[in-house]
Legacy VTK file of the C-alpha trace (Angstrom):
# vtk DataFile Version 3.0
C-alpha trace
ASCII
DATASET POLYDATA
POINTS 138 float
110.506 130.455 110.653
109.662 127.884 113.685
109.190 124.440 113.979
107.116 122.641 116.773
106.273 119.395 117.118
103.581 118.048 119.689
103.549 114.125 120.383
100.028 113.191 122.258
99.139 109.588 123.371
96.137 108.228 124.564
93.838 105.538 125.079
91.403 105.111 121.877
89.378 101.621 123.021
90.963 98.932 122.378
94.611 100.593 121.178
96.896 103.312 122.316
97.206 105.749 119.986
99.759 108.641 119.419
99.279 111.694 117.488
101.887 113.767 115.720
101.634 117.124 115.061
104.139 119.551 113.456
103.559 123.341 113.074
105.667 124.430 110.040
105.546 128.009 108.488
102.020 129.046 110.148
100.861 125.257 109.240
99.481 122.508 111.042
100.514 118.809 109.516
98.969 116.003 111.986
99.945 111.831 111.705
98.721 108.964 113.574
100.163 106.170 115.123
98.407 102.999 116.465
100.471 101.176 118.940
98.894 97.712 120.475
99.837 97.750 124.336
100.564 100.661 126.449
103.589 101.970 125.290
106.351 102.966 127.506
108.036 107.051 126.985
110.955 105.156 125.583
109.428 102.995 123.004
107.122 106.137 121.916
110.628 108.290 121.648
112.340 105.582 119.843
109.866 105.230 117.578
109.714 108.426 116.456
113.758 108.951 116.430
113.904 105.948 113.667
110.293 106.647 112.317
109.947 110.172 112.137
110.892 110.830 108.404
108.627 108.123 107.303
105.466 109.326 108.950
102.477 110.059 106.485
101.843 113.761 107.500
98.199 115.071 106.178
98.028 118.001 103.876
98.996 121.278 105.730
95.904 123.058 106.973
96.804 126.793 108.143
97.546 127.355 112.012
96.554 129.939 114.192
99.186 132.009 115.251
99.600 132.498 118.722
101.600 135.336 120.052
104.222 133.943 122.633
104.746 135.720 125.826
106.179 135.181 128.826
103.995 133.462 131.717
104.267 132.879 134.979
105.533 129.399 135.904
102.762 128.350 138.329
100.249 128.982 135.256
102.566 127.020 133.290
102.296 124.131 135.488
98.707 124.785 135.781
98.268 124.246 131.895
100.845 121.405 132.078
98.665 119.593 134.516
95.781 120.632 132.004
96.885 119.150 129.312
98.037 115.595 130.560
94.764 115.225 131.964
92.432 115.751 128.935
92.145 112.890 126.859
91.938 113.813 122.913
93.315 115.194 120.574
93.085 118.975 119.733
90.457 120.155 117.200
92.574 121.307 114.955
94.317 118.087 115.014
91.092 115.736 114.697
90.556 117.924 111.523
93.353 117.007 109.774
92.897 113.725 110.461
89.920 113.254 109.154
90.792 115.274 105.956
93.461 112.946 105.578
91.215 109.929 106.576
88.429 111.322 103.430
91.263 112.091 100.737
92.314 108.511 101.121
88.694 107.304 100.969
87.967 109.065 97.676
91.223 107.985 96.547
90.578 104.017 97.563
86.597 104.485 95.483
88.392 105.940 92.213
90.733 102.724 92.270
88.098 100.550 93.326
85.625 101.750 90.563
88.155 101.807 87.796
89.238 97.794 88.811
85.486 97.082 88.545
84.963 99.144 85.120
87.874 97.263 83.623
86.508 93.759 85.257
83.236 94.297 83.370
85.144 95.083 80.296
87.093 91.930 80.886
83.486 89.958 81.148
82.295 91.717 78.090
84.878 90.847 75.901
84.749 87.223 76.984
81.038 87.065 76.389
81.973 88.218 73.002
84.579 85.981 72.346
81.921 82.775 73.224
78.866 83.838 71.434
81.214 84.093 68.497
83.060 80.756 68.969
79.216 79.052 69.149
78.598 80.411 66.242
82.245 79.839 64.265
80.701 76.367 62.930
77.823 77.463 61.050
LINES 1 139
138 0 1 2 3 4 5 6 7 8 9 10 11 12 13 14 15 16 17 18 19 20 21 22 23 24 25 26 27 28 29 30 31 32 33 34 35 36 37 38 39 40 41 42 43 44 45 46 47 48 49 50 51 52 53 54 55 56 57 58 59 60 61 62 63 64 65 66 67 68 69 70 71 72 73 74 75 76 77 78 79 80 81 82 83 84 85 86 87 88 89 90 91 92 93 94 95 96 97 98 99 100 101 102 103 104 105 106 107 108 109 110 111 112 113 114 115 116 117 118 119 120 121 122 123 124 125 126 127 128 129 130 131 132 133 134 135 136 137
């Protein structure tokens, strides 16, 4: 059993934006965060040091497996250099996201269409209640 965590920040117009992703039992969990300004490597480690445990994590989505070997530092540094210079996020990662972005979308309609079921209820009843007080009198 391994844990890894990958941290990547970059530029989404207008914010900087950091994404989170933690590889847990073969499964890929991503979070994002939205800073304002540029943030500094400090701020982004402090943040997650207090933060960490309170980051919304998307449902686990299963994670290639990659066999580890040993590679030769120069190629190393090669895909070092690689990876600091592409902006984005990893596929894998931009799919959990926007699983995570839909699953609270259909969650936010089924709340918003039960408030407006029981609002028309609400208006129902009190159309009730004033065609029967017009006609209490008679």
């Amino acid at each position: 059993m391994s844990i890894k965590s990958y941290v990547t920040v970059f530029f989404e117009d207008p914010y900087w934006v950091a994404v989170c992703e933690r590889v847990y039992n073969d499964k890929l969990e991503v979070a994002r965060i939205v800073f304002g300004g540029e943030p500094k490597d400090y701020e982004i480690y402090e943040f997650l040091l207090h933060n960490w445990s309170n980051l919304k994590f998307s449902l686990p989505i299963v994670a290639e497996k990659v066999a580890e070997r040993r590679v030769n530092p120069k190629r190393v540094q090669k895909l070092i250099n690689k990876q600091v210079s592409n902006n984005g996020v990893g596929t894998k990662a931009q799919q959990a996201l926007k699983l995570q972005h839909e699953e609270a979308k259909i969650e936010r309609r089924g709340n918003n269409s039960e408030k407006w079921k029981a609002e028309e209820q609400m208006k129902f009843k009190l159309r009730q209640e004033k065609k029967k007080e017009k006609h209490k009198g008679r």
